[in-house]
Kinemage of the C-alpha trace (Angstrom):
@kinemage 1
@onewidth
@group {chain A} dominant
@subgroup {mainchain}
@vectorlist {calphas} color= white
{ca unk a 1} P 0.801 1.853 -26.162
{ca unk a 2} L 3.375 4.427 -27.482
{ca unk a 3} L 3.045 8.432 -26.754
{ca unk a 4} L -0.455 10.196 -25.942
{ca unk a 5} L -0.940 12.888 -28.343
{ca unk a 6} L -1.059 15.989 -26.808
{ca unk a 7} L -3.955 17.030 -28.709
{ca unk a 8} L -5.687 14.123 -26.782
{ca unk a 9} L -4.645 15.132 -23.200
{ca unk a 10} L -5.781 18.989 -23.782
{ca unk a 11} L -9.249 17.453 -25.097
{ca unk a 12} L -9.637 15.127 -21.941
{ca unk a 13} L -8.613 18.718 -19.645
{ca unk a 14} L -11.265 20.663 -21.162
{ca unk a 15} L -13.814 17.611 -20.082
{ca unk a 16} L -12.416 17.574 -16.451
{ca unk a 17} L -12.726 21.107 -15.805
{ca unk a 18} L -16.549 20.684 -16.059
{ca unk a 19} L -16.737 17.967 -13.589
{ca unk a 20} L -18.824 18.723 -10.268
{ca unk a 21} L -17.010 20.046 -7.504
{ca unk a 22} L -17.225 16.530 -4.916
{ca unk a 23} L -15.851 14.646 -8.259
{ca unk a 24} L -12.615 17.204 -8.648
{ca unk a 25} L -11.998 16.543 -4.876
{ca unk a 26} L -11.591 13.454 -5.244
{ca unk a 27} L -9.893 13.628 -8.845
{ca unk a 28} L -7.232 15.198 -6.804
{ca unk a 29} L -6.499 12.877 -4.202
{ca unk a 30} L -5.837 10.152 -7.199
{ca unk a 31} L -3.475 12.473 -8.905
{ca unk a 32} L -1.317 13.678 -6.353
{ca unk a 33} L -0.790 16.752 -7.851
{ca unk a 34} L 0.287 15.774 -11.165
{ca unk a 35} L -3.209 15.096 -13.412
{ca unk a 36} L -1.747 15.196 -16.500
{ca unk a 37} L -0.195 11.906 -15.577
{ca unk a 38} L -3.336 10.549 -14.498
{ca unk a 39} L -5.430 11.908 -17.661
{ca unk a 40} L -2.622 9.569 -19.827
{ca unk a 41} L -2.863 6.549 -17.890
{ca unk a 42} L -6.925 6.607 -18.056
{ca unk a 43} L -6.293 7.518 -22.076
{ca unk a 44} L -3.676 4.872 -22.320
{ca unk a 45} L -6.541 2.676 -20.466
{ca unk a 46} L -8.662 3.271 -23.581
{ca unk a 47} L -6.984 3.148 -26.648
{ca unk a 48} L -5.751 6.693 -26.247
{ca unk a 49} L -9.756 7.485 -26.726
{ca unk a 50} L -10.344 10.043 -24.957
{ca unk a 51} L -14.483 10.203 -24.691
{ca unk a 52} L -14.006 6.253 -23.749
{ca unk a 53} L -11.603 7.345 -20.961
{ca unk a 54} L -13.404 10.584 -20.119
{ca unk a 55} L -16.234 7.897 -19.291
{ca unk a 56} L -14.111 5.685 -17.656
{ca unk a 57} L -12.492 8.681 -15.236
{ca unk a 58} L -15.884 9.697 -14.423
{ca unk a 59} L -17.222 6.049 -13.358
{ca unk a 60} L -14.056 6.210 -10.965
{ca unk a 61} L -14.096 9.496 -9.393
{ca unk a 62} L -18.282 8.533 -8.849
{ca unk a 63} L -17.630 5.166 -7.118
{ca unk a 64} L -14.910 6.503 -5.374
{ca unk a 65} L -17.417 9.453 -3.571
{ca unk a 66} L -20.036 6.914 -3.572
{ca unk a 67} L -18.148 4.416 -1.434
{ca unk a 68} L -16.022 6.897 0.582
{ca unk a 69} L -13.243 6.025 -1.023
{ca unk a 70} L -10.933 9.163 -0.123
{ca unk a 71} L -11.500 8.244 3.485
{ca unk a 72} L -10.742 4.625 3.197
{ca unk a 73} L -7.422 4.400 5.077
{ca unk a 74} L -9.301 6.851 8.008
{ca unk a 75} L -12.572 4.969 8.339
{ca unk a 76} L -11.676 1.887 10.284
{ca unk a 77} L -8.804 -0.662 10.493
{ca unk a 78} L -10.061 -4.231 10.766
{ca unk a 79} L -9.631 -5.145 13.965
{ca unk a 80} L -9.412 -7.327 16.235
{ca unk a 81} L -5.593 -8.244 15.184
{ca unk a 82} L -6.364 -11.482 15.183
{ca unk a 83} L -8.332 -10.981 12.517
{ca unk a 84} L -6.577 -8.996 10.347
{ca unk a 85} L -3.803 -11.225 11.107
{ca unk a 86} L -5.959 -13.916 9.545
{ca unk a 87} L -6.738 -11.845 6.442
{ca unk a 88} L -2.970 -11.585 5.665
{ca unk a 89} L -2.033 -14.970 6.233
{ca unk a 90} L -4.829 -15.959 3.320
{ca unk a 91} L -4.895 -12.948 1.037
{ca unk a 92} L -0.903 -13.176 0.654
{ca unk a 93} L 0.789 -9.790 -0.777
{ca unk a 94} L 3.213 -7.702 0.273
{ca unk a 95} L 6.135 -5.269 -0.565
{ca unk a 96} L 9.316 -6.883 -0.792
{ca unk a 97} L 11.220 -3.435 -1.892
{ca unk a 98} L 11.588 -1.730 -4.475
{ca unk a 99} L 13.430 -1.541 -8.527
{ca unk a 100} L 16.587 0.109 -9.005
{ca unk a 101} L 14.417 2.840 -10.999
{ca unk a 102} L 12.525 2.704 -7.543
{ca unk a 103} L 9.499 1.156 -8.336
{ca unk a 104} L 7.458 -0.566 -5.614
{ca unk a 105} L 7.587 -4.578 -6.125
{ca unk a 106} L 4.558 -6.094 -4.337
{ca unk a 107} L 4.949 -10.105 -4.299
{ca unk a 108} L 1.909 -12.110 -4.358
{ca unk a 109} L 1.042 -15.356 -3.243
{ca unk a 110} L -1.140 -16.454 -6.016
{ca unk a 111} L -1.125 -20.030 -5.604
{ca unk a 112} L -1.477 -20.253 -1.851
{ca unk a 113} L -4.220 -17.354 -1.442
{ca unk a 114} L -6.897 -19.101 0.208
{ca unk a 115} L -9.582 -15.922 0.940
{ca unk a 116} L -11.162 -18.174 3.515
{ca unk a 117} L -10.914 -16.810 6.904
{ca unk a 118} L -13.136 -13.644 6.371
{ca unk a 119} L -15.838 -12.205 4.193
{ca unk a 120} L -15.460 -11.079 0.713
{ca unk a 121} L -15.555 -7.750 2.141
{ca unk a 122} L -12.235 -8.134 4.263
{ca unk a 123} L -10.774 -8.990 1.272
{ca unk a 124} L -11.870 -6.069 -0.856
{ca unk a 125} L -11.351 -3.704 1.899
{ca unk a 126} L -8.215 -5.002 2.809
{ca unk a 127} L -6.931 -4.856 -1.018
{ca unk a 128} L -8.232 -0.968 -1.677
{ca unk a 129} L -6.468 -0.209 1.260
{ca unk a 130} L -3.169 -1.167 0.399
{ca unk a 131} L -3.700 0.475 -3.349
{ca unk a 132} L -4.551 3.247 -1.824
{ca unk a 133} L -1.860 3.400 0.944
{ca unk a 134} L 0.312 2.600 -2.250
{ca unk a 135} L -0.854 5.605 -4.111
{ca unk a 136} L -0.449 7.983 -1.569
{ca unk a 137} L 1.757 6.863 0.579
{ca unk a 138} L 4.633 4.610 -0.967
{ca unk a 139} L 4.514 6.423 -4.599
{ca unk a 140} L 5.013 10.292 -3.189
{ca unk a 141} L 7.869 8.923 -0.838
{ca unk a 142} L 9.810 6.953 -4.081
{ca unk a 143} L 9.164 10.047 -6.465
{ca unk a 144} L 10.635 12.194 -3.398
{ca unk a 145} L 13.581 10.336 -2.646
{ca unk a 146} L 14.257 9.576 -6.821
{ca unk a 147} L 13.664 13.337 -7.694
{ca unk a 148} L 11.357 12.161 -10.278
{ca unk a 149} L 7.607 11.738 -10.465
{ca unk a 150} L 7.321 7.543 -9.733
{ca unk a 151} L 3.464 6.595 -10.573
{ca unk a 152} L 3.512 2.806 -10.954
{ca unk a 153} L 4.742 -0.732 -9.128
{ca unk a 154} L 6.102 -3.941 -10.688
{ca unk a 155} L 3.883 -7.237 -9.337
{ca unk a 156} L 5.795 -10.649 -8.787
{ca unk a 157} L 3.358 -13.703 -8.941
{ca unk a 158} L 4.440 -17.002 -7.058
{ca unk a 159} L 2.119 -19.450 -8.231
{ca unk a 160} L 3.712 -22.343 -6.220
{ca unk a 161} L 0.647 -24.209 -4.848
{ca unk a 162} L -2.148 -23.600 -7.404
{ca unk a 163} L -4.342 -26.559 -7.220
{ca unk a 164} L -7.837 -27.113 -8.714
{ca unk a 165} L -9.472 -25.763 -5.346
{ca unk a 166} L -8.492 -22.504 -6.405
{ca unk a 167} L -11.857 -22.584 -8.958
{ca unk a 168} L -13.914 -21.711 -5.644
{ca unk a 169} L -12.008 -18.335 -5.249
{ca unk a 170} L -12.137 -16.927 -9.156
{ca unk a 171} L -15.201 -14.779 -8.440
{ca unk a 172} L -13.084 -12.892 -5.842
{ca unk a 173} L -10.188 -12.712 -7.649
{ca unk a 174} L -12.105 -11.586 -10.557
{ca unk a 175} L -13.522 -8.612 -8.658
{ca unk a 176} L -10.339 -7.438 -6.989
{ca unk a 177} L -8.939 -7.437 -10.867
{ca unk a 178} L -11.823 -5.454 -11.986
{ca unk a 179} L -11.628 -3.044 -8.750
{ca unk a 180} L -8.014 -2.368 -10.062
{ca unk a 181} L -9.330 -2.120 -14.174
{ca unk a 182} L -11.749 -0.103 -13.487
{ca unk a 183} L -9.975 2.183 -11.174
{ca unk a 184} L -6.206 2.016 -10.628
{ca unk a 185} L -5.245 1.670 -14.600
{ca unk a 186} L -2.302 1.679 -15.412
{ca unk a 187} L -0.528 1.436 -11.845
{ca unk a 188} L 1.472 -2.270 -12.521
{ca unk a 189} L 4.192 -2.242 -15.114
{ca unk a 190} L 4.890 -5.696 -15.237
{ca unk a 191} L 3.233 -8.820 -13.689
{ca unk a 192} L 6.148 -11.207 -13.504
{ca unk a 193} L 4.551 -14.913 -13.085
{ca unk a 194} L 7.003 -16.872 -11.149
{ca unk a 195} L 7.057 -20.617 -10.062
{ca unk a 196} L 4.769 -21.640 -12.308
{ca unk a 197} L 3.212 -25.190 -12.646
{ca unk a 198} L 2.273 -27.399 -14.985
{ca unk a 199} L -1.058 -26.467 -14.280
{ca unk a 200} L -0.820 -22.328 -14.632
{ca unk a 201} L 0.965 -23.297 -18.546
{ca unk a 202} L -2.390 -25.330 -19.231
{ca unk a 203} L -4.230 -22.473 -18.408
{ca unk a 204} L -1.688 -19.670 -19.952
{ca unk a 205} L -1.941 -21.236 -23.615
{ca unk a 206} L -5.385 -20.631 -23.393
{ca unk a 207} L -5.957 -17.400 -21.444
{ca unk a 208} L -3.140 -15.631 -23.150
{ca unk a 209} L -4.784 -15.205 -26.458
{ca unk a 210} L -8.173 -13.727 -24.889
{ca unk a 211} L -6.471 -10.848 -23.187
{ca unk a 212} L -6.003 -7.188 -24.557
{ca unk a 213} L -2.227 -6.993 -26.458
{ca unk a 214} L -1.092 -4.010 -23.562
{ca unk a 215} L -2.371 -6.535 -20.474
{ca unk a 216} L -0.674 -9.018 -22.575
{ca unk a 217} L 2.836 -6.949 -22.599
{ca unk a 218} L 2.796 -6.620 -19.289
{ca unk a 219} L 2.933 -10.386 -18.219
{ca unk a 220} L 6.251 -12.307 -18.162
{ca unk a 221} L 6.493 -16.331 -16.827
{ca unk a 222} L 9.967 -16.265 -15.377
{ca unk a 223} L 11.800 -19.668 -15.447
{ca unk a 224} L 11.671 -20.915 -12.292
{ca unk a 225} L 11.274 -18.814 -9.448
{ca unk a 226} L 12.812 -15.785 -11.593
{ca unk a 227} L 15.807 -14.850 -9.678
{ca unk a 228} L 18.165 -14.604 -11.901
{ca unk a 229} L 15.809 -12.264 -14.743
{ca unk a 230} L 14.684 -10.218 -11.612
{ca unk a 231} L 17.804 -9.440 -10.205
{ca unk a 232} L 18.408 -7.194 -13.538
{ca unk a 233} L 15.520 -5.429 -12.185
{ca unk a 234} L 16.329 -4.766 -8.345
{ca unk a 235} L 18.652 -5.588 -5.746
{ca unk a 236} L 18.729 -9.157 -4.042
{ca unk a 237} L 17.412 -7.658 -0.805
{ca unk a 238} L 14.297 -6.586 -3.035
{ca unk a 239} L 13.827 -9.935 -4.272
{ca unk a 240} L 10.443 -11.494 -2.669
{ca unk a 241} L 11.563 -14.822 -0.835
{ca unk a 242} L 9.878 -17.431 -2.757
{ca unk a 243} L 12.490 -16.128 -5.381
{ca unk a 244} L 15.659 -16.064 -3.037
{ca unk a 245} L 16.709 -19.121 -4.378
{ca unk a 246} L 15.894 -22.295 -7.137
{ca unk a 247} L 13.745 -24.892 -5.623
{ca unk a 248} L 12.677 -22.785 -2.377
{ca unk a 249} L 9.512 -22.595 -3.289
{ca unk a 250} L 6.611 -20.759 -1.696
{ca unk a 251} L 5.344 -20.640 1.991
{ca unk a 252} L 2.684 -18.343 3.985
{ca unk a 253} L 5.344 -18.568 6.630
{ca unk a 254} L 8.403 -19.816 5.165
{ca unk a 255} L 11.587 -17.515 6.224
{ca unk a 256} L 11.489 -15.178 9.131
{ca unk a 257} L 8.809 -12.230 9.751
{ca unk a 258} L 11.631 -9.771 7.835
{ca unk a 259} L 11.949 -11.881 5.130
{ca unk a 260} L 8.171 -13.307 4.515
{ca unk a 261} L 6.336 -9.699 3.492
{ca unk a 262} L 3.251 -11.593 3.451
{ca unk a 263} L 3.183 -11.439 7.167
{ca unk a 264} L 1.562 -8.922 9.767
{ca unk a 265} L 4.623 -8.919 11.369
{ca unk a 266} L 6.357 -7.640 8.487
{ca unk a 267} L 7.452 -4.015 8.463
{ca unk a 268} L 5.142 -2.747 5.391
{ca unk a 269} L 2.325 -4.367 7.405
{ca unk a 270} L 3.284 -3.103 10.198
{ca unk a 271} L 3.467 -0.035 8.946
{ca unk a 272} L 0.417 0.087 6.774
{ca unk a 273} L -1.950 -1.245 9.741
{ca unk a 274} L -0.252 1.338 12.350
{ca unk a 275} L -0.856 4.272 9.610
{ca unk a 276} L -4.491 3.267 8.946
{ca unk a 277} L -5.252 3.123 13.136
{ca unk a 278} L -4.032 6.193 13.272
{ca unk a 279} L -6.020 7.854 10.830
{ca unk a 280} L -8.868 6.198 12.126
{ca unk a 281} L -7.687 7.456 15.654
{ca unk a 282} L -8.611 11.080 14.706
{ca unk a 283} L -11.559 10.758 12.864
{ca unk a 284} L -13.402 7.969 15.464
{ca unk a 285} L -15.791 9.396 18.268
{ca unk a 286} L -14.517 6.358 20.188
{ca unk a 287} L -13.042 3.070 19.944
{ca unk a 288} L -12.887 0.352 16.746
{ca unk a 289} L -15.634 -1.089 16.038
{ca unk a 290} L -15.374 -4.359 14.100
{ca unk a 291} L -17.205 -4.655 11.073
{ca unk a 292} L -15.843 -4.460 7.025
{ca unk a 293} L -16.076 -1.354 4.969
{ca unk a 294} L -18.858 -2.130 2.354
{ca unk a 295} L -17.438 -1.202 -1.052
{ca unk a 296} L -20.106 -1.539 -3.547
{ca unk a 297} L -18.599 -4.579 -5.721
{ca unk a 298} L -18.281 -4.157 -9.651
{ca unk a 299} L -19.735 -6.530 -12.163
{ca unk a 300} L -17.333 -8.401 -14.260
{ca unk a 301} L -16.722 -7.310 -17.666
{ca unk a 302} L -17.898 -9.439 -20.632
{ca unk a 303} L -14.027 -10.012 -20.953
{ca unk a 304} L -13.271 -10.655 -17.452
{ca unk a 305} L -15.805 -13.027 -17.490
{ca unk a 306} L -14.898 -15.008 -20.488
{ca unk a 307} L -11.614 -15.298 -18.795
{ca unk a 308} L -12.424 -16.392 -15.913
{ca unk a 309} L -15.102 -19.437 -17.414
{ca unk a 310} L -11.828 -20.154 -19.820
{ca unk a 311} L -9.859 -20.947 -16.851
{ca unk a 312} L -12.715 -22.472 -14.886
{ca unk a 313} L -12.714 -24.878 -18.026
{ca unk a 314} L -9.344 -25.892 -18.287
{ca unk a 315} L -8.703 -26.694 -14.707
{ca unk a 316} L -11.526 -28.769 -14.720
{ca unk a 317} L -10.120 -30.395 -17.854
{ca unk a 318} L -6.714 -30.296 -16.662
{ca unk a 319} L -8.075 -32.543 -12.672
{ca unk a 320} L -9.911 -34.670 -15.414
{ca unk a 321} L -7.141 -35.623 -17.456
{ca unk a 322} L -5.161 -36.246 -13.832
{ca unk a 323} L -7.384 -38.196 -12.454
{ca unk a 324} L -7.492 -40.313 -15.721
{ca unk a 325} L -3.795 -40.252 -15.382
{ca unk a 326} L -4.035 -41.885 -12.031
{ca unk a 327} L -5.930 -43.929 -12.951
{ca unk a 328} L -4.152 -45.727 -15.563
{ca unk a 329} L -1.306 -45.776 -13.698
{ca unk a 330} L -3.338 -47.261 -11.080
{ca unk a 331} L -4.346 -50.129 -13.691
{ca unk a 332} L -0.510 -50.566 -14.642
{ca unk a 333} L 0.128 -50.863 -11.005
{ca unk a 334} L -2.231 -53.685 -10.489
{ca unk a 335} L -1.910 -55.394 -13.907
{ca unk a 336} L 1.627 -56.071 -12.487
C-alpha cells in the first residue's frame, strides 16, 4: 500500500473528533491508545481515501455499539463445556506462538473446519471473541514485552482435508471474512496457505485474479506444509503442528493437547475461555445461562460474493471432472 500521507491522517482526525460520544467510546477500545494507527489501517483499508474510510470507521464503531461489541468477552461464555468444547473441535484455530518480530501466528484448520455442531451464531460469537481477546489482550502484552507498538498477527492455513462438502459451509465462512473486512482491517499480515491440494490450486487459479492486489499480497501457498519458509519467520516451537514436519499432515486431534492449539485443552484456550468466565463472573446477576450472543450478521459484498459463487463453481467442476475420472478408470478396469 506504501506510506499514508500525513495530510490524509490529519483529514480523517478532524472527522473523528465530531463523532458522537457512545461512538468515541468505543473508537477507543479498538485503538488501544494509539488511533493514529488505527486511522491508517482503516485508510490503508480504502485506498488511502479517507471519506471512503471515514465511512467505513463509522459503520464499525456503529455495529460495534449496536451489537455490544465492547462487552463481548464480559457478556457470556458459551457454556456448557461440552459445548464449547464442540465448537473448537469444528471451528479449528488457534495460536501456535508467535514471529520473531513477535507477531501472533494463529493456525487454522481450513480444510477440516466442519461448523456443524452448533449454530451459526456459536461460530460468529466464538470467532469475535477471539479477535477481540486478540486485540486487547494478546497485542498489548507482545507490544509490552517487544517495547514497540505490535498491531497485527500472521495466519497459517492448513488446507489438508478440503473436500467438495466444504461448498455447504461457504456462506459461513463468507460472513466471518466479511465480519473481519468490515471491521478488523488490516489486523493479518500474511495468510500463509499450507498443505494445499490439488483441489485448493483448481480453485486458486481462479480466485486469485478476482481479489483486490493488497488481499492478494498478503497470501502465500507454501510448498508443502511450509516448514521450512516459516521457520525464517518464527521459532520451531511457534510452528503450528500440521507444519512440524513433511507428510504429517493435518488432524483435529493429532499430537498432544500442548501441541494441537486447536484444542480446548490447549493453553490459549484455556486461557481465553477462563478470561471470558471471568469477565462474565462480574458482570452476571447469577449463573451462565446458555444461549449465543446474537451479532447482527453482515451481507456479503458484491466481491465477496462473486468469490465465493467462483469457488462454488469450480469445486463443482473440479467433483465433476473426478467423478468422470473414476469413471473411466472404472471402464479401463472392466474392459480388462
Amino acid at each position: 500500500m506504501g506510506i499514508v500521507a500525513e495530510d490524509a491522517v490529519n483529514q480523517f482526525e478532524a472527522l473523528m473528533k465530531q463523532v458522537e460520544e457512545p461512538l468515541k467510546k468505543t473508537f477507543q477500545n479498538i485503538h488501544q491508545g494509539y488511533p493514529t494507527g488505527t486511522l491508517v489501517r482503516f485508510l490503508k483499508a480504502r485506498e488511502r481515501n479517507v471519506p471512503k474510510a471515514h465511512k467505513m470507521l463509522l459503520d464499525c464503531l456503529n455495529w460495534r455499539v449496536e451489537n455490544d461489541i465492547d462487552n463481548i468477552l464480559a457478556q457470556k461464555p458459551i457454556v456448557p463445556t461440552d459445548l464449547y468444547r464442540a465448537v473448537r473441535d469444528s471451528q479449528l484455530i488457534g495460536l501456535s506462538g508467535y514471529t520473531k518480530e513477535g507477531l501472533p501466528v494463529f493456525a487454522i484448520g481450513a480444510g477440516q473446519s466442519t461448523f456443524d455442531k452448533a449454530s451459526v451464531h456459536y461460530y460468529v460469537q466464538s470467532h469475535i471473541q477471539i479477535n477481540e481477546y486478540r486485540d486487547r489482550v494478546l497485542l498489548p502484552s507482545a507490544s509490552r514485552k517487544h517495547g514497540r507498538h505490535i498491531t497485527s498477527c500472521v495466519k497459517v492455513l492448513d488446507m489438508t482435508g478440503l473436500k467438495l462438502s466444504a461448498l455447504s459451509q461457504i456462506k459461513l465462512m463468507t460472513i466471518i471474512s466479511t465480519i473481519d473486512d468490515l471491521n478488523y482491517p488490516e489486523k493479518t499480515t500474511t495468510y500463509y496457505i499450507a498443505n494445499a491440494p490439488i483441489i485448493f490450486s483448481a480453485c486458486w487459479k481462479v480466485v486469485k485474479p478476482l481479489l483486490q492486489e493488497r488481499t492478494r499480497r498478503k497470501i502465500q501457498v507454501l510448498p508443502g506444509c511450509g516448514r521450512d519458509e516459516l521457520l525464517k519467520i518464527m521459532d520451531y516451537a511457534s510452528l503450528p503442528h500440521f507444519c512440524r514436519r513433511e507428510g504429517s499432515g493435518s488432524s483435529r486431534h493429532s499430537g498432544n493437547g500442548s501441541d494441537n492449539c486447536y484444542t480446548l485443552d490447549h493453553p490459549f484456550h484455556q486461557q481465553l475461555y477462563n478470561f471470558v468466565k471471568e469477565q462474565a463472573s462480574i458482570t452476571a446477576a447469577g449463573p451462565y445461562k446458555q444461549g449465543s450472543v446474537h451479532v447482527n450478521l453482515p451481507d456479503s459484498s458484491a466481491d465477496e460474493s462473486e468469490i465465493a459463487k467462483t469457488i462454488e463453481s469450480e469445486l463443482k467442476k473440479f467433483g465433476n471432472q473426478t467423478r468422470l475420472t473414476d469413471s473411466l478408470d472404472a471402464l479401463k478396469v472392466g474392459d480388462n
